[in-house]
C-alpha positions in Angstrom: 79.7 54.0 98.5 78.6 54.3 95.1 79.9 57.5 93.3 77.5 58.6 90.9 79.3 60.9 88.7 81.8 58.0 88.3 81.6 55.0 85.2 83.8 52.7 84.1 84.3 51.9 80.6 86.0 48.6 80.4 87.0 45.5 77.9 87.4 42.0 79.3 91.1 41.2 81.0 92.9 41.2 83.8 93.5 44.8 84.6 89.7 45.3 84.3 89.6 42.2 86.9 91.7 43.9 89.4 90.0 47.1 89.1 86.9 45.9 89.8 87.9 43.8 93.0 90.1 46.5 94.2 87.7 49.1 94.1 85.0 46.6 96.0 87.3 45.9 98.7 87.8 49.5 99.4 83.9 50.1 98.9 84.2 53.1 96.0 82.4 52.0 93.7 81.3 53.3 90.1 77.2 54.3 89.6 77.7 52.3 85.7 79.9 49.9 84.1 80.1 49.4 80.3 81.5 45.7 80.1 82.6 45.1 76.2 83.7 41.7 75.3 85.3 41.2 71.8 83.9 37.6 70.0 87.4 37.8 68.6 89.7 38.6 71.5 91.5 35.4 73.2 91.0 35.0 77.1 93.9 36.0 78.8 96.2 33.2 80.5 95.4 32.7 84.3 96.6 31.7 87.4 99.3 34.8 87.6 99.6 35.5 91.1 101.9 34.5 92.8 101.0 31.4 95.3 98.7 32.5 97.9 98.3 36.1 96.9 95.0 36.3 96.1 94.6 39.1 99.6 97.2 40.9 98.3 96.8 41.5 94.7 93.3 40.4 93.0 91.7 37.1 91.4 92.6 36.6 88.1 90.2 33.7 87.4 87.0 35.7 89.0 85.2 36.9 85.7 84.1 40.6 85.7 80.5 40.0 85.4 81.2 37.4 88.5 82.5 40.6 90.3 79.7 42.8 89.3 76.4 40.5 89.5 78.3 40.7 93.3 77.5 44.4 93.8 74.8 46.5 92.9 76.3 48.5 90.4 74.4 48.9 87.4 76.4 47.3 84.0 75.7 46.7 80.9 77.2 44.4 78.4 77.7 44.6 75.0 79.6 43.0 72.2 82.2 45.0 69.9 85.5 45.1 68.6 86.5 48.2 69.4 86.3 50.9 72.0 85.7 53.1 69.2 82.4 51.1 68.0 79.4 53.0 66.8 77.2 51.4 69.6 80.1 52.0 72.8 80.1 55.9 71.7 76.1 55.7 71.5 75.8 54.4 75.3 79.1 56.2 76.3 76.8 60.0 74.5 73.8 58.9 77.1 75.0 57.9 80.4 75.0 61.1 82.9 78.5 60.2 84.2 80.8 63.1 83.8 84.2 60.6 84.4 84.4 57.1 82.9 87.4 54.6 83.9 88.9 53.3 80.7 90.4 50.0 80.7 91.2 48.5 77.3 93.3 48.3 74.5 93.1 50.1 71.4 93.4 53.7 71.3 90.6 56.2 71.6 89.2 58.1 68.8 85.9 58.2 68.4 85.3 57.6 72.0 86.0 61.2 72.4 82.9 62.2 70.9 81.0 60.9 73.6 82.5 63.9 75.6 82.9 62.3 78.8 86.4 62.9 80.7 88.4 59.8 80.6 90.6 58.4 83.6 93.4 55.9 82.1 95.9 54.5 84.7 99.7 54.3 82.5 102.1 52.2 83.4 104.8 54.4 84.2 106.2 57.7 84.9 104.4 60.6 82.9 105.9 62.5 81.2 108.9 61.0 81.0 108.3 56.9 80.0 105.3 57.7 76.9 104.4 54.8 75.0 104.2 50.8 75.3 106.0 48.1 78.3 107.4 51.3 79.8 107.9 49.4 83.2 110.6 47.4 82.1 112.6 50.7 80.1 112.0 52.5 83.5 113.3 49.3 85.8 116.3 48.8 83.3 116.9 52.4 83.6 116.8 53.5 86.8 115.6 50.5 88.8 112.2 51.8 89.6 108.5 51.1 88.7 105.9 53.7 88.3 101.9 54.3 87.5 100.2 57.5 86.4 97.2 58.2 86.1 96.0 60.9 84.0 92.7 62.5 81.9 93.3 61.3 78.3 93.0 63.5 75.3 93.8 62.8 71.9 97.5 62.5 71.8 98.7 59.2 73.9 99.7 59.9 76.8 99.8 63.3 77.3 96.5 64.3 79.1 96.5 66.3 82.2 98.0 64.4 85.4 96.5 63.2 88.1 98.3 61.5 90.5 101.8 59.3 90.2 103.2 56.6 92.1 106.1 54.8 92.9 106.1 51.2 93.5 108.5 48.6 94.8 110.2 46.3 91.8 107.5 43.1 91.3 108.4 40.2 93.3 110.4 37.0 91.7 107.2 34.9 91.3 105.0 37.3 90.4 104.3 38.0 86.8 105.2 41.1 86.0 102.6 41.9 83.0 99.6 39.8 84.0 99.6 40.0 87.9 102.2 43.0 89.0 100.8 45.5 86.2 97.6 45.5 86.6 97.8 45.1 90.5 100.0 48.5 90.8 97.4 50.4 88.2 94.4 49.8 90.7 96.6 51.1 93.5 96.9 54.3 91.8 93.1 54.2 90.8 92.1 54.1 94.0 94.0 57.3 95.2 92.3 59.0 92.0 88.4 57.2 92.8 89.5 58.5 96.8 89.6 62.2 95.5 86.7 62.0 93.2 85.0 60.7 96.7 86.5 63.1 99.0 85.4 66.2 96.7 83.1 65.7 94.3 85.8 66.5 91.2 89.6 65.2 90.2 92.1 68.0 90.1 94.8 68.0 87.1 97.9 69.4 86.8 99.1 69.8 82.7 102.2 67.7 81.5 105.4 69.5 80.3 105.2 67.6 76.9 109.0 68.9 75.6 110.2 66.2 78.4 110.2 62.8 78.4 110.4 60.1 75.6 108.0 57.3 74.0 108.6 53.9 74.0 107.5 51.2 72.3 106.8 47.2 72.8 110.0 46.3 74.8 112.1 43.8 72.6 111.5 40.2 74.0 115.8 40.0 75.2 115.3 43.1 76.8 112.3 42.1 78.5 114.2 39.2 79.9 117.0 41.2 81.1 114.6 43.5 82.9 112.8 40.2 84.9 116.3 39.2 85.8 116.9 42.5 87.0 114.1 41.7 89.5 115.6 38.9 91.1 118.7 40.5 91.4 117.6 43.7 93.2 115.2 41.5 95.4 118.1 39.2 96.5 120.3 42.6 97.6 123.4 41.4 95.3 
């Protein structure tokens, strides 16, 4: 099923990878995708999933344009640095799409003037975990894992919310920012492309901005307390 008032606005990496198979393999699928690859961007390392887990999570070696010469969705590629390039807004300004998946990094500015309404998948608990890494503040704080997906607006993280999830902590062989991350974000963008399907529009509910806090890049010995965390809650000790 192809949902024409749906695009997806995405840079090359993994999370665009698992977006792109997961929504395939439920058969939602976007009318447009705007592909931008960045001449100066590294390729992100493979081979992340866990053994045999390619059913369960997604393909990180399967390219996107792999994915979508598989479909018939209509893409277009184009090359640029930013998300906020001159020629991204330009496309972006002409497509008829009211909603456009954004997967990327950078954050959006100039975008905005293309006047689409954006759907950005966070990882973790809106509004309470803003920022950067916020699955490991939220695992070494209360144990728990969480994606939100929201309409993005100027100030990060704070759009109006769409939907929220809880997940079970990543497994010990799984990698928690290449695999697990991107795995739980498509979860959550299916339940937001399954209301888009279901009625023809994505209800919102507006954040209570005076809560919460924003974090930023986890610190590396942090980080590896959080993994370890992992493997203690999945052995039960």
């Amino acid at each position: 099923m192809i949902l024409e008032n749906l695009g997806m606005f995405l840079q090359e990496g993994n999370r665009s990878k698992a977006y792109l198979q997961k929504m395939l393999k439920v058969n939602l699928l976007p009318n447009f995708v705007l592909l931008i690859q960045n001449p100066d961007k590294k390729r992100e390392a493979l081979n992340t999933n866990p053994e045999n887990s390619e059913n369960i999570y997604y393909n990180p070696n399967l390219p996107e344009l792999d994915t979508l010469n598989e479909t018939r969705i209509s893409y277009q590629v184009v090359q640029a640095r930013s998300c906020n390039d001159e020629c991204v807004v330009e496309i972006l300004r002409n497509r008829p799409e009211t909603y456009f998946v954004f997967s990327g990094s950078g954050i959006l500015k100039e975008a905005f003037n293309a006047e689409k309404k954006f759907i950005h998948v966070h990882p973790g608990k809106l509004p309470e975990y803003r920022g950067s890494t916020c699955p490991y503040y939220s695992s070494l704080i209360e144990g728990r894992w969480f994606c939100t997906a929201f309409i993005m607006d100027l100030e990060i993280d704070a759009g109006e919310l769409i939907a929220i999830r809880e997940f079970a902590l990543p497994a010990n062989e799984v990698d928690p920012t290449r695999c697990y991350d991107p795995h739980t974000r498509s979860e959550v963008l299916v339940d937001v492309i399954r209301q888009l399907a279901g009625t023809g529009r994505i209800e919102t509910t507006k954040q209570d901005l005076s809560r919460g806090t924003d974090y930023y890049i986890i610190h590396p010995v942090l980080e590896y307390i959080a993994k370890e965390s992992y493997k203690v809650a999945l052995n039960g000790k």
